[in-house]
N, C-alpha and C positions, 0 to 999 in steps of 0.2 A: 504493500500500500504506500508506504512512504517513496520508496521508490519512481512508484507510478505518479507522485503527487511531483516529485522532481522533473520526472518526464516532462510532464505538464507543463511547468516553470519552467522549463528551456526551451521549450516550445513559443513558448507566451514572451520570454526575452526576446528569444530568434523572430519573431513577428513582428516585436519592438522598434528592434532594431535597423530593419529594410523595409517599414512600412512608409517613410520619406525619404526618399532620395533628393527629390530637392531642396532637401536641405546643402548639400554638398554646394550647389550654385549660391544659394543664400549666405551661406559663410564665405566661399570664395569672392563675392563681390560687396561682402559690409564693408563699412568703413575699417573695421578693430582689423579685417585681415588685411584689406589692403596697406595700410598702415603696420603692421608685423610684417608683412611680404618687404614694402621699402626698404624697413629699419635692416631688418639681416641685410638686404641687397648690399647694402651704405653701410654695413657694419662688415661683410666680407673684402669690398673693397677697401675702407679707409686701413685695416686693419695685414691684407693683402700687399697696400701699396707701404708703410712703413715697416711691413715684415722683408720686403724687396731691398728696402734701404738699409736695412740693419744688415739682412746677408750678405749685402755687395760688403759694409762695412768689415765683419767678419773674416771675408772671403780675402778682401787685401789684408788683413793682419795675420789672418793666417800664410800670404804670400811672402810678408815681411821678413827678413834676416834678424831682425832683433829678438830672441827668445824670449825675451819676455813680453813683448806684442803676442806673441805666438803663442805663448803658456796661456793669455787671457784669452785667446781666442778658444783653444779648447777646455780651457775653465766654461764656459759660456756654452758651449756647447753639448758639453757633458753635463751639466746644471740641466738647460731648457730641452733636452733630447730623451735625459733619464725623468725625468719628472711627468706625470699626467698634463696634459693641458688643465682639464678642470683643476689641479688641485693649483695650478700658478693664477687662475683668474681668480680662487679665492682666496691666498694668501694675501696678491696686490686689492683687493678689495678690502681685506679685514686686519690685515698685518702692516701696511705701509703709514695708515692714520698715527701707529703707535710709535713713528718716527717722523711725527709733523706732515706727511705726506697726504694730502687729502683728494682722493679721486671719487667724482659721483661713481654711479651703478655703471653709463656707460663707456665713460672712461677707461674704466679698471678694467671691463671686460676689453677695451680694444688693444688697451697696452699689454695686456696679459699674451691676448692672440696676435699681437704684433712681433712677441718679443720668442714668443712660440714660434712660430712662421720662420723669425730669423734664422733658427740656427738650422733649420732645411733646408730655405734657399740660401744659406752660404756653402753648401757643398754640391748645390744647382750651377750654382755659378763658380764656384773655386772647378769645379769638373769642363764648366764651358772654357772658363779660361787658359787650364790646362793642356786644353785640345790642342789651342795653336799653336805650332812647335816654335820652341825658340829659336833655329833658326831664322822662321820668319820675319821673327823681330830682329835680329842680328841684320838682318839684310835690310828692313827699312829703315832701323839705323844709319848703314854705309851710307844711306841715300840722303843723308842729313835731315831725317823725320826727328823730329822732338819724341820724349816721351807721350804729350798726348794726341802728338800724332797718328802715333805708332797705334794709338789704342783706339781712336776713333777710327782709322782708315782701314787697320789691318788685322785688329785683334775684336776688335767686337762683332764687325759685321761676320764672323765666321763664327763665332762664342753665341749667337743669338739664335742662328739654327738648333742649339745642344739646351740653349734656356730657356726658350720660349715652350716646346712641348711639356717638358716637365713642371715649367711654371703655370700650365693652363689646367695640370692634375692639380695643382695645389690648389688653385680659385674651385677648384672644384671641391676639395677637401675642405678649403676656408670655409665655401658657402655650408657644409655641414657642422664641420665645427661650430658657427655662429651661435647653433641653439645652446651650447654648453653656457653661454651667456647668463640664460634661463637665471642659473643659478644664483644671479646677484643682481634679479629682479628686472631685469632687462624687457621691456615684452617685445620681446622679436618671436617671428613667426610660431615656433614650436610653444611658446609659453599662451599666446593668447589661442592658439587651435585648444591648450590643453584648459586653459579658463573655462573657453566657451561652452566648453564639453560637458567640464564639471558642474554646470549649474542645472545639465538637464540630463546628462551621461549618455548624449550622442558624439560619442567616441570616432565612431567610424566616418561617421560625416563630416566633421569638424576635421580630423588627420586627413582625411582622404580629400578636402580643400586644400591644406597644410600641402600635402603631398603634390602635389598639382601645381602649385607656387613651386615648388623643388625643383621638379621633373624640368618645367619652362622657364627657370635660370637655367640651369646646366645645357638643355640644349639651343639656347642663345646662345651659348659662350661656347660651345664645339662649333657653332657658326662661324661665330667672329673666330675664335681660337685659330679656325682654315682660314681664314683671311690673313690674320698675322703670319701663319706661319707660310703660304704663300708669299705674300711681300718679303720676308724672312730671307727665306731660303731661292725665291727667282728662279731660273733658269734650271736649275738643279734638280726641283723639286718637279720639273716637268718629262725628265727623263724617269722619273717612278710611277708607280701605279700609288694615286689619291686612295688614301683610307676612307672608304662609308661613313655617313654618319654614325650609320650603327654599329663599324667598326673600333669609331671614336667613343658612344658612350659607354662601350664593354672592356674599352683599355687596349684594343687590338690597334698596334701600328699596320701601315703598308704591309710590309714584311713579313709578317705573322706572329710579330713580338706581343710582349704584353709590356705594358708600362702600366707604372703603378698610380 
């Protein structure tokens, strides 16, 4: 009997549950989402573009001759790579006030994921830069190239082919990371899908809005992603066979690699 009274119940949940689907369009176009949908957008990128700036920073001290640049650089590395992301957006949240340091909710969460970010793309870009052989530079040196010559004419445009894929994984990673935000009160997307839910426990509706915002960042950005790396790579990349998009959102390069 009790049994059967369970049946019931789940029955009577499962009815609950898929009896409005239009809910799904009614969350994806209120206001609370479209506003959680921007903020992660704006929260992936702000957080994306000074995580790029740290790596690069990173990435030339770890090029450095002075060991002790070099020692902070993998201090830094080994800090932000062994650590959780979540557990460094709440440290700088809850821990930095107690050294005068005061960051709101969405500060803490950008600097946290900025500072995260770095120390992956400085081994994005210490690998691109590495590519170029030093004779290459040995040679536009003879040719009376400056240092920043040398790196705007000769060493970057060939380093941007090797950065640009692997940095188009990571906006993708960012744009997921961003919910860990959640944690320090942030409402970007994952936290208001989970609000909304909670006031009436349409779970599946509310996510599966959340989820739909997800799905149509990432494949804008394997859009554009081909574009850049097109411009990128030029002429080169036209003697290969172009990756699918769907070959893009499953991590499959041309070749049959997987990237991560």
């Amino acid at each position: 009997m009790v049994d059967g009274l369970l049946y019931r119940l789940r029955l009577l949940s499962l009815g609950t549950v898929v009896d409005k689907p239009w809910l799904i369009v009614e969350y994806f176009v209120s206001p609370r989402f479209v506003w959680g949908a921007a903020l992660t957008l704006w929260i992936t990128i702000v957080s994306l573009f000074f995580g790029i700036l740290v790596g690069l920073l990173i990435a030339l001290l770890q090029e450095s001759k002075n060991r002790y640049l070099n020692a902070l650089a993998i201090g830094y590395l080994w800090l932000f790579r062994g650590t959780p992301a979540l557990f460094q957006i709440i440290f700088v949240f809850n821990v930095l006030p107690q050294f005068g340091i005061t960051l709101s909710n969405f500060s803490s969460g950008v600097v946290a994921l900025a500072m995260n970010e770095g120390a992956y793309m400085a081994e994005i870009v210490r690998s691109g830069l590495q590519a170029v052989g030093r004779g290459q530079r040995t040679a536009a040196r003879a040719l009376g190239m400056k240092e920043w010559q040398v790196m705007r004419h000769v060493v970057l445009p060939q380093a941007l082919r090797i950065i640009i894929p692997p940095t188009g994984n990571q906006f993708i990673g960012m744009l997921k990371l961003s919910a860990l935000v959640s944690a320090v009160a942030v409402e970007e997307l994952l936290l208001v899908a989970n609000q909304a839910a909670s006031s009436n426990f349409r779970y599946l509706e509310a996510l599966s809005a959340a989820g739909i915002y997800y799905l149509i960042f990432t494949t804008l950005f394997m859009l554009v992603q081909a574009r850049i790396e097109d411009w990128a790579s030029g002429k080169r990349r036209r003697r290969t066979r172009k990756a699918s998009l769907f070959e893009r959102m499953i991590g499959a390069t041309g070749d049959g690699a997987r990237v991560r």
